[in-house]
C-alpha positions as CSV (number, residue, x, y, z in Angstrom):
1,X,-43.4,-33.4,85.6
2,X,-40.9,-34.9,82.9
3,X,-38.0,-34.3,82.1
4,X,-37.2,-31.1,79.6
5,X,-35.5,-31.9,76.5
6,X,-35.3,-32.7,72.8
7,X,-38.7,-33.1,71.5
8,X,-40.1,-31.3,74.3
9,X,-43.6,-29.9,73.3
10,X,-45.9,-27.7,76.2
11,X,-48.7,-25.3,76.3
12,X,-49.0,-22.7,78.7
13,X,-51.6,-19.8,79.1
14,X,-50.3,-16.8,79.2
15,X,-52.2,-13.7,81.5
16,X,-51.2,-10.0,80.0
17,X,-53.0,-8.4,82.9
18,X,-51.4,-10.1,85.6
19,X,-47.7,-11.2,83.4
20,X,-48.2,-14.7,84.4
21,X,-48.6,-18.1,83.2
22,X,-50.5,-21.0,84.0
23,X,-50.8,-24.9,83.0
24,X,-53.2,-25.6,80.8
25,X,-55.2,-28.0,82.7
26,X,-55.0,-25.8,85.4
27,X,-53.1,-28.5,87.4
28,X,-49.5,-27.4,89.3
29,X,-47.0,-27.2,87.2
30,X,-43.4,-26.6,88.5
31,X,-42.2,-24.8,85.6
32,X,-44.9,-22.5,85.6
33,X,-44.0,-21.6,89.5
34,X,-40.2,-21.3,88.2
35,X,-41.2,-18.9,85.4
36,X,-43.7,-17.1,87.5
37,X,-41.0,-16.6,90.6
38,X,-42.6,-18.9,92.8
39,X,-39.5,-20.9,93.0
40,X,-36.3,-20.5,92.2
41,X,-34.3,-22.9,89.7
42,X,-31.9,-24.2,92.1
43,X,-34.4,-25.8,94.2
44,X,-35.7,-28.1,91.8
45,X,-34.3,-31.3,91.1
46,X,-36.5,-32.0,88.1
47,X,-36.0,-28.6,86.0
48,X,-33.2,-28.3,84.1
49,X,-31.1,-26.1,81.2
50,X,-33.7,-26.9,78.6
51,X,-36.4,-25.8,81.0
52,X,-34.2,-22.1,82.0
53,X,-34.2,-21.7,78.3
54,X,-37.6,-22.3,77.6
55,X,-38.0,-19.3,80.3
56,X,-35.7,-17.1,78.6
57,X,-37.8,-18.2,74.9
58,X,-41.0,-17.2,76.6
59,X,-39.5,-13.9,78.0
60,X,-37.6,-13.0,74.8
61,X,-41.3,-13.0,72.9
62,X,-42.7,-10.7,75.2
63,X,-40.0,-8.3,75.7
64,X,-38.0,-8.7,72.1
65,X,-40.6,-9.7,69.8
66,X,-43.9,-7.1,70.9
67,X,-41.9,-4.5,70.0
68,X,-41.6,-5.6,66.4
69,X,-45.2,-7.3,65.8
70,X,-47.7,-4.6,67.5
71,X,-50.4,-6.9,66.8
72,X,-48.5,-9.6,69.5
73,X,-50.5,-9.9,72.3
74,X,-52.5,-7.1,71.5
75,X,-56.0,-8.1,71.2
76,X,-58.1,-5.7,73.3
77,X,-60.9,-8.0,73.5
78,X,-58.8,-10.6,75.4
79,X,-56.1,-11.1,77.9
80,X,-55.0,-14.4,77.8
81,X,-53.3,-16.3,75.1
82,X,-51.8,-19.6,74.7
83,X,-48.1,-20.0,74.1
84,X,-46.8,-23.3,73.1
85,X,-42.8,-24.1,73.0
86,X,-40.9,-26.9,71.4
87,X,-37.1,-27.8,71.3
88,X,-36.6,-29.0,67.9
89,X,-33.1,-30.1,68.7
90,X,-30.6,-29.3,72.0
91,X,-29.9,-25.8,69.8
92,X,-33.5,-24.8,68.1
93,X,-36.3,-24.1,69.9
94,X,-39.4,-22.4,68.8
95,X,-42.5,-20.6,70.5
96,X,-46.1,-20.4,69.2
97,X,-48.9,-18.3,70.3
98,X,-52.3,-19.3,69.8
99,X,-51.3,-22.1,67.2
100,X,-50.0,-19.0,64.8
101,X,-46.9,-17.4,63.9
102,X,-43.9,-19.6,65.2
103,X,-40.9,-17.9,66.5
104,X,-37.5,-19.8,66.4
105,X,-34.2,-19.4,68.2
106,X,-31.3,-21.0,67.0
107,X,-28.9,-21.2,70.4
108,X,-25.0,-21.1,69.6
109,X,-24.0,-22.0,72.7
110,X,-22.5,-25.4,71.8
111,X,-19.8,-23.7,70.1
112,X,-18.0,-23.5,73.3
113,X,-18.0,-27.0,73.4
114,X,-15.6,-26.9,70.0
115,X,-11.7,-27.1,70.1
116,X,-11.0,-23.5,68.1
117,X,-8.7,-25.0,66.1
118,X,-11.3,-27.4,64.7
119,X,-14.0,-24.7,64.1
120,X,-13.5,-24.9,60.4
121,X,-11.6,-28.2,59.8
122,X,-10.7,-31.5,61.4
123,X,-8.1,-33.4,59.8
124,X,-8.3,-37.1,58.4
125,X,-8.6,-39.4,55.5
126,X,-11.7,-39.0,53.3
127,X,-14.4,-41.4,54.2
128,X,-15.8,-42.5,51.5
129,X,-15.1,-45.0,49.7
130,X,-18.1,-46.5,48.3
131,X,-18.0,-45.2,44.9
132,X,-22.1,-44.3,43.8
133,X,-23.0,-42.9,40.2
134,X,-25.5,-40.3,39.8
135,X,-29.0,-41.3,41.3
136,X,-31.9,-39.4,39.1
137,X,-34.3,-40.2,42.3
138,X,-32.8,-37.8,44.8
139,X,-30.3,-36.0,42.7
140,X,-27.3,-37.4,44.6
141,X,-23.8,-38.8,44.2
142,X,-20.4,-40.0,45.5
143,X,-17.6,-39.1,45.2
144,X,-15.2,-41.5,46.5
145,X,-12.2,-42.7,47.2
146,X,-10.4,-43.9,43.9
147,X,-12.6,-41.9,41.3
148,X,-10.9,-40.9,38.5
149,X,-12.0,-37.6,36.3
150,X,-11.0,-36.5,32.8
151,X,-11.4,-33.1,32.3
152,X,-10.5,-33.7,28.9
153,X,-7.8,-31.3,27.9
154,X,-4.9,-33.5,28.8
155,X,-5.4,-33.2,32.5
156,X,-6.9,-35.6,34.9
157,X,-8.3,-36.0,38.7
158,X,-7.6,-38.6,41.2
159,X,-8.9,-38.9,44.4
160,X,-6.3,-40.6,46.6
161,X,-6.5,-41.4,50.4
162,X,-7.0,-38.3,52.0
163,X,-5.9,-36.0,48.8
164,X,-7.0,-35.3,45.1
165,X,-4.2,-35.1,43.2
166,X,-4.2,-33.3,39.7
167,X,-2.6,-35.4,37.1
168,X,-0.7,-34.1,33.7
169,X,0.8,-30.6,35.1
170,X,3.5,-29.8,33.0
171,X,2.2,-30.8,29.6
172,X,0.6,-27.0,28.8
173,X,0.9,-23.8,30.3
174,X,1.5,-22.6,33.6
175,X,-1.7,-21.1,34.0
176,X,-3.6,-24.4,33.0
177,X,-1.4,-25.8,35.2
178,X,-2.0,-23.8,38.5
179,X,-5.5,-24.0,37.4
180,X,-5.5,-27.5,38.5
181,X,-4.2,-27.3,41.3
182,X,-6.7,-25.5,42.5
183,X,-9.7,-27.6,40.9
184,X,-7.8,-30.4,43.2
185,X,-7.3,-28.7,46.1
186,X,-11.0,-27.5,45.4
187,X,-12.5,-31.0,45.1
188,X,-10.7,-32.1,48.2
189,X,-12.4,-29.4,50.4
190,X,-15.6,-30.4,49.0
191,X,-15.3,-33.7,49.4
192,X,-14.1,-33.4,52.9
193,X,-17.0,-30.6,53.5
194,X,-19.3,-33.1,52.0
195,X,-18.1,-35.6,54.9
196,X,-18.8,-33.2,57.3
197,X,-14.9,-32.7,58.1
198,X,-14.3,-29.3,56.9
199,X,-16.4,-25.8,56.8
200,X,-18.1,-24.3,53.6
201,X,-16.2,-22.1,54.5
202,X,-12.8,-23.7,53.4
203,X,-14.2,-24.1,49.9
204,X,-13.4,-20.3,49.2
205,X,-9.5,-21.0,50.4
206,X,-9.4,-23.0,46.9
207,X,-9.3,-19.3,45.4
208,X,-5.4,-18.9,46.7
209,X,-2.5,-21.8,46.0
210,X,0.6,-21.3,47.6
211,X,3.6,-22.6,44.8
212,X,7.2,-23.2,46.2
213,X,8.3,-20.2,46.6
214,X,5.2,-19.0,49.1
215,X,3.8,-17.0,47.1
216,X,-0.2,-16.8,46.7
217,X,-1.5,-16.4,43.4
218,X,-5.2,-15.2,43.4
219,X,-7.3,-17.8,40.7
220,X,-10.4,-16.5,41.1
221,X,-13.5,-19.0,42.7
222,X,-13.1,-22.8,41.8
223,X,-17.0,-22.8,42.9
224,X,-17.9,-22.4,38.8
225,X,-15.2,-25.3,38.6
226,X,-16.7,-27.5,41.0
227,X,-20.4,-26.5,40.0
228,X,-19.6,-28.1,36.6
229,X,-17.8,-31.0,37.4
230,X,-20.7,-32.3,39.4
231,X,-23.3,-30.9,36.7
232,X,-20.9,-33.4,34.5
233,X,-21.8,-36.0,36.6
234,X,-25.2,-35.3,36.5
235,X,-26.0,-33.5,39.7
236,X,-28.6,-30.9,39.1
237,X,-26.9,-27.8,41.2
238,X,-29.8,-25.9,40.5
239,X,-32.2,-27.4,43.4
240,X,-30.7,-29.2,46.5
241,X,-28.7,-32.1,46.5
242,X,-26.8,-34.6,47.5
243,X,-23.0,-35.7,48.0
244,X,-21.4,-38.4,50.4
245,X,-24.5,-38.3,52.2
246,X,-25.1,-34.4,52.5
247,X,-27.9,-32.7,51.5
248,X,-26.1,-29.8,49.6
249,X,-27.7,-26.7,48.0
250,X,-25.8,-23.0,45.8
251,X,-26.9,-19.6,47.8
252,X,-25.5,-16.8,46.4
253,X,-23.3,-18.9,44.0
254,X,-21.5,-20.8,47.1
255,X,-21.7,-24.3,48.2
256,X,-23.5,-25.0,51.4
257,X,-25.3,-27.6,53.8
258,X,-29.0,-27.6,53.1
259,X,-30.8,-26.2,56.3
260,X,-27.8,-25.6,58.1
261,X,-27.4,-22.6,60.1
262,X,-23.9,-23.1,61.6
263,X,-20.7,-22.6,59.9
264,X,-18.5,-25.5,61.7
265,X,-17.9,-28.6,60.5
266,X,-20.8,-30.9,60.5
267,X,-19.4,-34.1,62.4
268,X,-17.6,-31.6,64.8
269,X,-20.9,-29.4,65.4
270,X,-22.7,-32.9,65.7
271,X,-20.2,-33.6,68.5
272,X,-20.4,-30.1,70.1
273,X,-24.5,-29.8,70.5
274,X,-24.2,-33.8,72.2
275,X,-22.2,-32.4,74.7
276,X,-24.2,-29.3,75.1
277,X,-27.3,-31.5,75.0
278,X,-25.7,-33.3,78.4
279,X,-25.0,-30.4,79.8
280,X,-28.6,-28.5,79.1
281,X,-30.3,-32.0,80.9
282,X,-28.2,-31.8,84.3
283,X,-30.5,-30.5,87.0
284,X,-30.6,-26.7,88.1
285,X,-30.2,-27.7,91.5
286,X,-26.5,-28.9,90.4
287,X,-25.5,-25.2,88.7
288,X,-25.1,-24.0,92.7
């Protein structure tokens, strides 16, 4: 038997009548006498977390899923079915019957592998520094260390080391004024979001600036901001995208990572689910 893990692909048979599976070459197959009770977990060297969670995925469809598709494993002219899993990555996994309807399970448990104090941002310079116009070809973009932008009423952008600074406060109102601090402090978050440093979620704490005296003023989204200052540089926000590397798309008039399920930080997250990834491929016999 191999060893369980990412890319992981098998096919069992599954018996209503009797609740039990079997291999589908009708060879032994230790994971079938682990899911069937024949063995326990702990006395297998070879099985391991990947393999106890393909149990639970295969237990979850009978037990969760039935009760919401009647049609499930309900053919009365049969009793067996085949049920093929796959681990799409250490925290997807997904679980097929007869080659239909695929059932996906997106795992969180990685996030105990993250520091709480970096589950929306992880402090650091900005990364990039490779300054790219707008690509027609995959609708992408840097933005980089060094850019300048001219928003064309007297004010400017500047994207320093690890901060965008807003240039030519002072010159008009005080509204204008706060306005850009918040477009910088906006398009900081971004970019560092865009890096994979910060959360989408700290894109929305552009909406309050704090001025000397600590007081918050409430500026309303810089989202509309940001949405037209890459539409200026050519971005097309209205399909997906990409920025620094990120494949970006709008739902629901916000910002986020294309595909992405998970609200942490993408390079912290990537860090989390290899950690959780070792940890699922140590042996059960080793969780005594």
């Amino acid at each position: 038997m191999n060893i369980s893990g990412v890319g992981s692909r098998n096919t069992y048979i599954y018996n209503t009548r009797t609740g039990k599976l079997s291999s589908k070459d009708g060879q032994e197959n230790e994971f079938v006498d682990y899911f069937n009770g024949d063995i326990a977990g702990d006395e297998s060297d070879t099985l391991n977390g990947f393999d106890r969670a393909r149990k639970a995925d295969i237990e979850n469809l009978f037990k969760t899923w039935t009760q919401f598709d009647r049609n499930l494993l309900n053919d009365p002219a049969k009793e067996e079915y085949e049920i093929t899993t796959e681990f799409v990555d250490a925290v997807t996994s997904t679980v097929q019957v007869d080659g239909g309807k695929i059932f996906t399970r997106y795992n969180g448990g990685f996030f105990t592998y993250i520091d709480p104090s970096l589950l929306f941002q992880k402090d650091g310079p900005f990364l990039t520094h490779e300054h790219k116009g707008y690509d027609s070809s995959d609708n992408s973009v840097n933005i980089a260390v060094g850019d300048m932008f001219d928003l064309g009423n007297g004010y400017r952008l500047r994207v320093g080391v690890d901060e965008v600074y807003g240039e030519g406060c002072g010159h008009h109102n005080g509204e204008n004024d706060e306005k850009l601090k918040a477009l910088a402090w906006g398009l900081g978050a971004l970019i560092r979001f865009a890096e994979g440093q910060w959360s989408a979620a700290m894109l929305e704490m552009s909406d309050k600036l704090t001025s000397g005296s600590g007081r918050s003023d409430m500026l309303g989204s810089t989202t509309p901001m940001l949405l037209e200052l890459l539409q200026q540089l050519g971005v097309d926000t209205d399909r997906e995208f990409i920025l620094n590397g990120t494949k970006c798309e709008v739902r629901n008039g916000k910002i986020r990572e294309a595909g992405s399920h998970w609200g942490a930080p993408r390079a912290v997250r990537e860090e989390a689910v290899r950690k959780y990834e070792e940890e699922m491929l140590c042996p059960l016999s080793s969780r005594k």
